[in-house]
C-alpha positions, -999 to 999 in steps of 0.1 A, spaced: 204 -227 -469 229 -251 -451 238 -251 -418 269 -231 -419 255 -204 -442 227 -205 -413 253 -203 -389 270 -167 -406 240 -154 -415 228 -153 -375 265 -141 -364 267 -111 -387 228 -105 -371 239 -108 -338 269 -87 -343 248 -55 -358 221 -65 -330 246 -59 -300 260 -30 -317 228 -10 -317 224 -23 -280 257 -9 -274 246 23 -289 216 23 -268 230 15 -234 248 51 -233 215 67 -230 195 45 -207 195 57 -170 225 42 -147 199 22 -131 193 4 -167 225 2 -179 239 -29 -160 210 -51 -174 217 -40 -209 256 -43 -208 250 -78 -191 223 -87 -223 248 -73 -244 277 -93 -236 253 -122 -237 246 -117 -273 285 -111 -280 293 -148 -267 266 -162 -284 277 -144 -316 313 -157 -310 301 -194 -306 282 -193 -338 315 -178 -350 339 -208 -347 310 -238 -351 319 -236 -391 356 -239 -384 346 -276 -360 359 -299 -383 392 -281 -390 402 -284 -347 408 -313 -325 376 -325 -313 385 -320 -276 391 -283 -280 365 -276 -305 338 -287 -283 350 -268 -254 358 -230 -279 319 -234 -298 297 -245 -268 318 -224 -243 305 -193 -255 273 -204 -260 268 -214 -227 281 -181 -214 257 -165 -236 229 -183 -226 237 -183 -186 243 -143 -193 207 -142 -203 193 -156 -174 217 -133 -153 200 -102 -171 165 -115 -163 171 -123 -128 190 -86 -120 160 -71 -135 133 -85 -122 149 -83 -84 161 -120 -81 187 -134 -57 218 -136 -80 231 -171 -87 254 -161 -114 282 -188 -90 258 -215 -95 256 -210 -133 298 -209 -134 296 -238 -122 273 -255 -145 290 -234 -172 325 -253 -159 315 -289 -154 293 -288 -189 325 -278 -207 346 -312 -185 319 -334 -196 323 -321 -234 362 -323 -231 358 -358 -209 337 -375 -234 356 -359 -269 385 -369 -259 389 -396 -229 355 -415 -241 349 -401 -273 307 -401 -272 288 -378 -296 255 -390 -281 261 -379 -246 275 -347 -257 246 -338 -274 227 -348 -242 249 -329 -217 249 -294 -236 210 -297 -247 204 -306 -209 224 -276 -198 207 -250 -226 171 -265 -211 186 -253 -177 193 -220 -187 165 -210 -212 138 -228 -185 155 -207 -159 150 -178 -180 111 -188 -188 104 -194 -149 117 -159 -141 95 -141 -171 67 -163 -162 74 -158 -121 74 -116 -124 42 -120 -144 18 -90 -128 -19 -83 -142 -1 -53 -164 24 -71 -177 35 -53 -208 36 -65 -245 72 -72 -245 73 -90 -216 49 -114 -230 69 -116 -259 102 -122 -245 81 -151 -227 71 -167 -259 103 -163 -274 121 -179 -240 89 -208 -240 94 -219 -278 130 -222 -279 129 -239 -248 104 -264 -259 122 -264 -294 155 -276 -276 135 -304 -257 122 -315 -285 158 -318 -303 170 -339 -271 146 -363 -279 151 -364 -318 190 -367 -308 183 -389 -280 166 -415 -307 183 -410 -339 211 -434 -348 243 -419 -345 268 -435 -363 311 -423 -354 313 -399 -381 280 -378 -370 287 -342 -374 264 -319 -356 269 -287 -378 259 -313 -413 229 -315 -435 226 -347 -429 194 -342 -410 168 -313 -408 175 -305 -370 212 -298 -382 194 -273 -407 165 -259 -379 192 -254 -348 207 -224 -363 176 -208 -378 163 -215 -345 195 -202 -325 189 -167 -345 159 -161 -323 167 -153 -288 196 -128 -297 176 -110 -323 141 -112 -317 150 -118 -278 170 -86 -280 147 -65 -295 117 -80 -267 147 -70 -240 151 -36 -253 118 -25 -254 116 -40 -220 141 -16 -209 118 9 -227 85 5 -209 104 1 -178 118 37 -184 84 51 -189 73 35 -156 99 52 -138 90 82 -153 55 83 -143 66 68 -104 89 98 -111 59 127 -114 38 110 -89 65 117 -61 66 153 -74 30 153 -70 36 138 -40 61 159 -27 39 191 -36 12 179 -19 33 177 15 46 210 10 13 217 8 4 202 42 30 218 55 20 251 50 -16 244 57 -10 226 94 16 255 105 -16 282 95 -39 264 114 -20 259 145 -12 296 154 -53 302 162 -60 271 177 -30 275 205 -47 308 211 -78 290 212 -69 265 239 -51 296 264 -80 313 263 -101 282 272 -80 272 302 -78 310 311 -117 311 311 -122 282 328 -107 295 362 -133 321 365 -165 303 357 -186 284 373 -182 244 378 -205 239 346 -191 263 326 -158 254 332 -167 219 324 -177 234 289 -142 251 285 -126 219 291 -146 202 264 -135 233 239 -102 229 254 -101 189 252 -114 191 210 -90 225 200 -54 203 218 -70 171 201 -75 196 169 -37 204 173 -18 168 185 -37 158 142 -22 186 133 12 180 147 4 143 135 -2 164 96 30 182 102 50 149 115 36 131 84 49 159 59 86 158 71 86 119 74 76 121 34 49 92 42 76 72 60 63 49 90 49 65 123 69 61 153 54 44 177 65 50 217 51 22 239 43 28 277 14 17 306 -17 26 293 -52 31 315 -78 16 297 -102 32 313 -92 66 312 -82 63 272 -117 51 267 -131 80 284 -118 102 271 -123 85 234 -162 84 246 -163 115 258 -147 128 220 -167 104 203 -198 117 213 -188 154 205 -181 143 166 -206 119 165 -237 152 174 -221 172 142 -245 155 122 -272 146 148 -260 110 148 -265 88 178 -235 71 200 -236 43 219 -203 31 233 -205 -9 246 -176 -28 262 -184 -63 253 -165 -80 278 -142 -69 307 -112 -52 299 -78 -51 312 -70 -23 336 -31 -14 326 -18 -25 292 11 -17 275 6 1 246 10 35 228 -20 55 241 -16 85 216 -16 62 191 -40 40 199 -66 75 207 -57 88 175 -67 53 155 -102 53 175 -106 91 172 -99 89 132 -121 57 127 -151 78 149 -147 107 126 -147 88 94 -180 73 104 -196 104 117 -184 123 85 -204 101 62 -234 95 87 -263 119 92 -290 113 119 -283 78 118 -257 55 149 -227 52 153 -216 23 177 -178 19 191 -177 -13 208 -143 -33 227 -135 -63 238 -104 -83 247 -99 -119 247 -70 -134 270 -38 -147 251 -6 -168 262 20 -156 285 2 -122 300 -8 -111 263 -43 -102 256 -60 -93 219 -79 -66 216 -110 -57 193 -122 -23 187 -153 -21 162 -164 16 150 -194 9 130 -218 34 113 -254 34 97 -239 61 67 -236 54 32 -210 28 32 -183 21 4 -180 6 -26 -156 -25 -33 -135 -5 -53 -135 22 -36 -124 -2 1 -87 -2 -6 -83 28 -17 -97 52 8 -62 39 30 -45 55 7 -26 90 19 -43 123 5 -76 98 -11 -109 107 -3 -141 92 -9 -155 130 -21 -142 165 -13 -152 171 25 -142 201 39 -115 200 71 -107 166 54 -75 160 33 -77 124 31 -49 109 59 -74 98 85 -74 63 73 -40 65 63 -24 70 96 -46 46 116 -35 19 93 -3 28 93 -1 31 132 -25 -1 135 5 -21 116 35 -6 134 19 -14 166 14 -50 153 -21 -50 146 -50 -53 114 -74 -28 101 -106 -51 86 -135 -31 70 -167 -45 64 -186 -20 42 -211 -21 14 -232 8 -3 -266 16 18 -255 -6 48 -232 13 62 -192 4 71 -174 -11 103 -139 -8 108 -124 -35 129 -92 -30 147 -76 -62 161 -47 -53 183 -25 -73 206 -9 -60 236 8 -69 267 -14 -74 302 6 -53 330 -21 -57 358 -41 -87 366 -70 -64 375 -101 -57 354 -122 -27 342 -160 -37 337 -174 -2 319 -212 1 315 -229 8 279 -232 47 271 -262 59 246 -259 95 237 -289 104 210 -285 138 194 -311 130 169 -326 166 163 -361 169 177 -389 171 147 -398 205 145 -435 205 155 -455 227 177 -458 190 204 -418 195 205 -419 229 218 -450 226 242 -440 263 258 -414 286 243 -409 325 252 -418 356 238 -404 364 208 -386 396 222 -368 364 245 -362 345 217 -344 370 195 -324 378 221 -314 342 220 -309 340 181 -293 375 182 -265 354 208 -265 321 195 -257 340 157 -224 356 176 -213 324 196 -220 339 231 -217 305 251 -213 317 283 -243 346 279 -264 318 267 -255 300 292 -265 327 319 -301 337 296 -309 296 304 -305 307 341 -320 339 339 -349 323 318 -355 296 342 -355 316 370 -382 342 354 -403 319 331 -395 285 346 -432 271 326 -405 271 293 -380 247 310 -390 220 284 -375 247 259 -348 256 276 -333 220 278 -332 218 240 -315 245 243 -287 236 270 -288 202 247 -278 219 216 -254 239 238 -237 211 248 -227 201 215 -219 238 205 -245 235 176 -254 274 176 -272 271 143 -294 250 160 -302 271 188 -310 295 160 -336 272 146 -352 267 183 -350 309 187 -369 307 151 -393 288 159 -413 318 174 -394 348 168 
């Protein structure tokens, strides 16, 4: 086949490719559509180029150089364009006019001012590398560890014609060119290879492109069903925070009504109930919050913050969660702290209170240690460390990124539905911070919050260590030296099986008073009270009964 046979052959196939693009664009979603009219057009120009190279010899030089590599180069630059758009690059399509414009003056400059078929076979190969490198750079640039089959493939095509067009500089470059050369000849087997080689990108580069277009359609799709799920699951929230809000405002009233009519220790046990339902409800708000902002960013509202105070009361919560599971507590401030900061304490109690409650979900009579420090910065900034660490049962490194992930859990918890980590991260970041966890299976996880913030008093807080052990006692007869009679103690199981925490509280009185040789009995008792663990007061009332 000679070169202008060649040269039809691959016009009529790029005309009947960018048809059945055409075709195709009309049912690709509006989103796709631009990429594949711009590959389209592309293939046109290309397809028009090869058009008028057999008719070279039969127009003036000048204008026949500018009419056959115009469109080419169009076509080429087109295909770069279409690449660019679709993988998200900054568009340059004014810098490839321009190329497109001063390639074509060079061709007309040096056809017919300096007539030079050498350097116009330099200037439009260098120009063609430019574009089809361009091309390869992006493909290989947008490369991702999924990167589908026709992606690859559309990279191959882009790499071997590019290299193919290098290596035809060079043959050019250093073949003797005498002033009656014609490109489009047999007289050399480039002349013969360039337009079996041209044939490539717009038909086996179209149909790489297209199926491109393709995969990227099923991609969308499935992005698609996973916001549905998505957007299911926060109706689902929804519906689940409002539910449990109702009872626990009722919840919290009662408490503060009780605890004007107690006495100072049992109103100091009302305010705990109190303190845990309104933290119970400001997550659920959170939940709620969450839902409506469809996993959009939390807000983040930044005012003087007590340190001291917002530890307390993290402590004082800390230890609550931390006796669900008979776990020990110890709280440690490494170095001294600053007084008033400026910060969002909400925020910042919610991060702690969630990284505490991950750790004493997945730790059982084992410690849980929350430990700050702060380490002075420039200009009356300081950079705070918060470390929640646990002796649980730690994560896998597959599992580590994923668990920050909104509605993922590590395994189906009840009064869990996976946004704990979630939100802290997400708050941690807004508020210009890092979430570092250090975790491995049998050793237990730490979360590490680093967290800058601005100093608003020179004064410092030095806080002592706190150890609060709520390691169950071993249930053997040197535990429970004394214990009452069993008519005592099933009174006691009969009130600790109906939550009675203020007549418990009065039968630890009244028992004290009558049979004050059990008081070893009756602190495990008032213990287990304190963390409202009525099953095991049951257990204790057991023991005998």
């Amino acid at each position: 086949m000679d070169s202008i046979t060649a040269l039809a052959a691959a016009t009529l196939m790029m005309l009947a490719n960018g048809a059945v693009l055409a075709f195709m664009r009309r049912h690709l979603p509006s989103d796709l559509q631009p990429f594949a009219y711009i590959w389209q057009a592309a293939t046109f120009a290309i397809a028009l180029g090869c058009m008028i190279f057999p008719f070279y010899l039969h127009i003036p030089l000048p204008l026949a150089s500018v009419l056959a590599n115009g469109p080419l180069l169009v076509g080429l630059a087109g295909y770069w364009h279409a690449l660019r758009r679709f993988y998200g690059r900054p568009d340059i399509i004014n810098l490839m006019t321009i190329v497109v414009v001063v390639t074509l003056l060079g061709l007309f400059w040096f056809s017919a001012v300096q007539p030079d078929t050498r350097i116009r076979i330099m200037i439009v190969s260098a120009t063609w590398l430019l574009f089809m490198g361009g091309s390869f750079l992006t493909l290989k640039n947008a490369m991702q560890p999924d990167t589908t089959r026709s992606h690859w493939a559309l990279l191959s095509i882009f790499g071997l014609v590019t290299l193919f067009t290098a290596i035809r500089s060079v043959y050019y470059a250093m073949l003797d060119i005498q002033p009656g050369f014609n490109i489009i000849d047999n007289s050399s087997v480039m002349n013969l290879l360039t337009p079996m080689v041209a044939v490539v990108l717009p038909i086996i580069g179209t149909t790489a492109f297209v199926l491109l277009l393709l995969e990227r359609m099923r991609s969308e799709a499935a992005v698609s069903q996973a916001s549905l799920t998505d957007k299911k699951n926060l109706e689902q929230l929804s519906y689940l925070g409002h539910d449990l809000r109702a009872p626990l405002s009722t919840i919290v009233g009662y408490a503060r009504l009780l605890s004007q009519t107690q006495t100072a220790e049992q109103a100091s046990h009302l305010r705990a109930i109190e303190r845990s339902a309104s933290y119970q409800m400001e997550l659920i708000d959170e939940m709620l919050d969450h839902a409506k902002r469809a996993l959009q960013p939390l807000g983040i509202r930044l005012q003087p913050t007590q340190m001291k105070s917002l530890l307390e009361d993290v402590v004082q919560h800390g230890k609550s969660l931390s006796g669900q599971q008979h776990n020990r507590f110890e709280f440690t401030a490494a170095t001294p702290l600053p007084e008033l900061i400026h910060s969002d304490p909400r925020r910042l109690q919610q991060i702690l209170l969630n990284l505490i409650s991950n750790a004493a979900k997945f730790t059982r009579k084992g410690q849980i240690r929350f430990i700050v420090s702060a380490k002075p910065g420039p200009a009356n900034q300081t950079a705070l460390t918060f470390v929640v660490s646990d002796t649980g049962s730690g994560i896998s490194p597959q599992d580590q990124q994923a668990i920050f992930n909104a509605f993922e859990q590590r395994d189906e918890r009840p009064g869990s539905v996976g946004l704990g980590l979630y939100i802290a991260r997400t708050a941690i970041r807004n508020m210009g911070g890092e979430l570092i966890l250090d975790s491995a299976p049998g050793t237990g996880s730490s979360f590490s919050v680093h967290l800058p913030a601005q100093i608003l008093s020179e004064n410092t807080i030095t806080l002592p260590t706190q150890v609060w052990d709520s390691s169950p006692t071993p249930k053997t007869t040197s535990a429970l030296p004394s214990t009452p009679t069993a008519a005592v103690l099933q009174t006691l199981a009969s009130l600790a099986a109906n939550g009675e925490l203020s007549e418990i509280e009065r039968w630890i009185e009244a028992q004290n008073r009558e049979q004050p040789t059990h008081s070893d009995f009756y602190d495990q008792v008032h213990l287990a009270l304190q963390r409202l663990d009525f099953t095991r007061i049951e257990l204790l009332a057991g023991i005998k009964a």
